[in-house]
N, C-alpha and C positions, 0 to 999 in steps of 0.2 A: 504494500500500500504506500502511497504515496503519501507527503508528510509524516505529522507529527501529532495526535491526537495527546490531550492530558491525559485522559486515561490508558494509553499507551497499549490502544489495540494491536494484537499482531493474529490475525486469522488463525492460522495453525496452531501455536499454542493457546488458543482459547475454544476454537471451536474443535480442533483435533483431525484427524485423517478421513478422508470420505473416500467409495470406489463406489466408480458406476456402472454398471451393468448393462447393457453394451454401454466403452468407452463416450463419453459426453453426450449422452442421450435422457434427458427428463421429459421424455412423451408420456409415461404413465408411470403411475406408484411405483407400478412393479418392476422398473425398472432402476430403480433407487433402494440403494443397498449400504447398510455400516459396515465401514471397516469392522475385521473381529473386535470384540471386547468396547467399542467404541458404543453398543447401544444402551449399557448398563449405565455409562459413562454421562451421555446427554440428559438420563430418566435423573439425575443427581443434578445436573445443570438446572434440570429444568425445576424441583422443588427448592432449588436455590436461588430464582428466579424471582419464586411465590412470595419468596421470603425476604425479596431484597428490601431493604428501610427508606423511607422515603415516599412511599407509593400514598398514600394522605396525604400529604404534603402537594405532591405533583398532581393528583386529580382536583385538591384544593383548587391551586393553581390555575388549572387547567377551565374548571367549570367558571371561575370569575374572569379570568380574562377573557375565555371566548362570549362570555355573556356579554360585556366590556365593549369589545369590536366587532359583535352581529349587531346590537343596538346601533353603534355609533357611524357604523358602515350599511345601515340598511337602506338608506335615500339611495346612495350608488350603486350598490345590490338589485334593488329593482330597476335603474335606467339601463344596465345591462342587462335584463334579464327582456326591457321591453326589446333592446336593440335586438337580441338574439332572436325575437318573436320576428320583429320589421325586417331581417337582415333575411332570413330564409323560412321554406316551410317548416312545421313543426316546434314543438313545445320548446318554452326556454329553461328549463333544467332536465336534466337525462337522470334516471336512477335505476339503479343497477347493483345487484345481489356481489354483498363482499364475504370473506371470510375471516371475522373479529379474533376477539380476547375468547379464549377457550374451547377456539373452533363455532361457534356460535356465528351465521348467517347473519348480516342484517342490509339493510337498504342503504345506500349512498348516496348521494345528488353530487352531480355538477351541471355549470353551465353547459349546453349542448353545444358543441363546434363542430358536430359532423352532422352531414344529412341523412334526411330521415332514408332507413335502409343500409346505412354502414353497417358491416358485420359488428358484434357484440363481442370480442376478444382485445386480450389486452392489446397496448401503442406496438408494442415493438412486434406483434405477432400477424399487421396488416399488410396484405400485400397493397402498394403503392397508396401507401394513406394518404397522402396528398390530394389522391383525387379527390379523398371524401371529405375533407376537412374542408370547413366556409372561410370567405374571406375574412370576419369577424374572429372566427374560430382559432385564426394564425396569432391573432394579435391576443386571445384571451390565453391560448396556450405559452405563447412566449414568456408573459411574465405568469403564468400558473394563476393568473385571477381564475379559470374556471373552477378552481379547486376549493375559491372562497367557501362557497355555499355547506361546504362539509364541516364548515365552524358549529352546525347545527348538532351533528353528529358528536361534535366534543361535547355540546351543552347535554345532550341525553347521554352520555356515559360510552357510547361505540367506541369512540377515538379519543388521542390526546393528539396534543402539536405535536411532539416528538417521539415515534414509534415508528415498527416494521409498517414498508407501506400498506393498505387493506386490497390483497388481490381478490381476482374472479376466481373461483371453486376451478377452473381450469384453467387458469394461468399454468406454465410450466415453472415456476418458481413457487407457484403454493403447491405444487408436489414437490418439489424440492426439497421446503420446509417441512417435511412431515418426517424429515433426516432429526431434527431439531427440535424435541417437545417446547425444548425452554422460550420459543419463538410466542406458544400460544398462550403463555402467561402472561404478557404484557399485551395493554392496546395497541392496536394498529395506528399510525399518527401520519399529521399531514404533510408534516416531510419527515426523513430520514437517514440513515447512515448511508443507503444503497444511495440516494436522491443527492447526496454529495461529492459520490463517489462514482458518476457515470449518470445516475438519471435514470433516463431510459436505455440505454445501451451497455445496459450492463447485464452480463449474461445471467441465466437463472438460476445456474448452481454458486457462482459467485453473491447475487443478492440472496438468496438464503442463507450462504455463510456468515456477509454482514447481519445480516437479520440475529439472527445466532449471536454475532458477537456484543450486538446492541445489548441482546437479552440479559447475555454474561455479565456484563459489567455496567451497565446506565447506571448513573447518577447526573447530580444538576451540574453539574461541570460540565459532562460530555454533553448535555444536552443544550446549555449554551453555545458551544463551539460546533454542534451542528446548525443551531440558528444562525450564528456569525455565518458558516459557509455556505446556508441556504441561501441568505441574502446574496452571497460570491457570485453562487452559481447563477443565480435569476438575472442579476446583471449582466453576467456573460454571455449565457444563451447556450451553456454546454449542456449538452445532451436532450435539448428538449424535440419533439416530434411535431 
């Protein structure tokens, strides 16, 4: 990894050896395999996870400030949501089935950027997204405004700001994670380790690694230093679709 985290991730020694079955292949469960001795290893991570301190504190957090900036961002909230309506056919928020805290399904909203009729699979798994994406769509993706509207999801308990991102039940990276119980102890958040570390173009056995190594170790250290970088990245424009 690149740089220099506080909390001084290093993937291998934290999340451990993984083999996959046929080499670099996450099309299905079954294809996803622990190195020996390594599954007894994550069942330990992961009730160490349950138990990390802080977790009050952080939901505290979490429900007042998103409470905070849905209030105070909702006049601008709705003028996009009208634009997204006048800009193309079809509804101005899309929702779409995630997989939470504890493996638990729930619903998600974002702004809609694609037309109606885009396939329902994750950014990086479209063929030629671009077609589908609106011209609105470019700009709400760039800086990840569509993403705002899931500040709702923080206030009801689904997400935090800072967690494993919330995939589709067939994303190839939430089969991935199923390498990783300790992933599904903690909420899924609106941005993340993987989301500073590539974005979208980050492969799916690599983002459940991150996923994993978030699990391991989060505290409000790491979690500040991944805001500091979310902001990096938005500015830059690396990796987004």
């Amino acid at each position: 990894m690149d740089g220099s985290f506080s909390a001084d991730i290093t993937e291998r020694a934290i999340v451990g050896p993984v083999a996959l079955t046929p080499p670099r292949s996450v099309a299905t469960p079954a294809a996803l395999t622990l190195a020996p001795g390594a599954k007894a290893k994550e069942n330990r991570r992961a009730a160490q996870a349950v138990r990390r301190p802080g977790s009050f504190r952080k939901r505290a957090f979490d429900l007042t400030l998103a409470s905070l900036v849905l209030a105070a961002a909702s006049p601008a909230l709705i003028l996009v949501w009208i634009a997204i309506r006048a800009g193309s056919p079809g509804p101005g928020l899309f929702w779409s089935e995630r997989v939470g805290r504890h493996g638990r399904h729930f619903m998600m909203p974002k702004f809609r950027t694609m037309t109606i009729g885009a396939p329902v699979v994750s950014r990086e798994s479209i063929t030629n997204a671009g077609a589908h994406i609106t011209v609105l769509g470019r700009v709400l993706r760039r800086w990840s405004i569509d993403e705002l509207p899931q500040l709702w999801c923080i206030v009801r308990g689904d997400m935090s700001f800072i967690g494993p991102r919330p995939l589709l039940p067939d994303d190839p990276a939430e089969q991935a994670r199923q390498l990783y119980p300790a992933v599904r102890q903690v909420r899924p958040g609106l941005s993340g380790l993987s989301q500073v570390r590539g974005r979208n173009f980050v492969t799916p056995r690599r983002k459940a690694r991150l996923d994993a190594a978030y699990a391991r170790v989060r505290n409000g250290a790491l979690d500040l230093e991944i805001c500091a970088r979310t902001v990096v990245t938005l500015i830059s424009g690396r990796g987004h679709l």
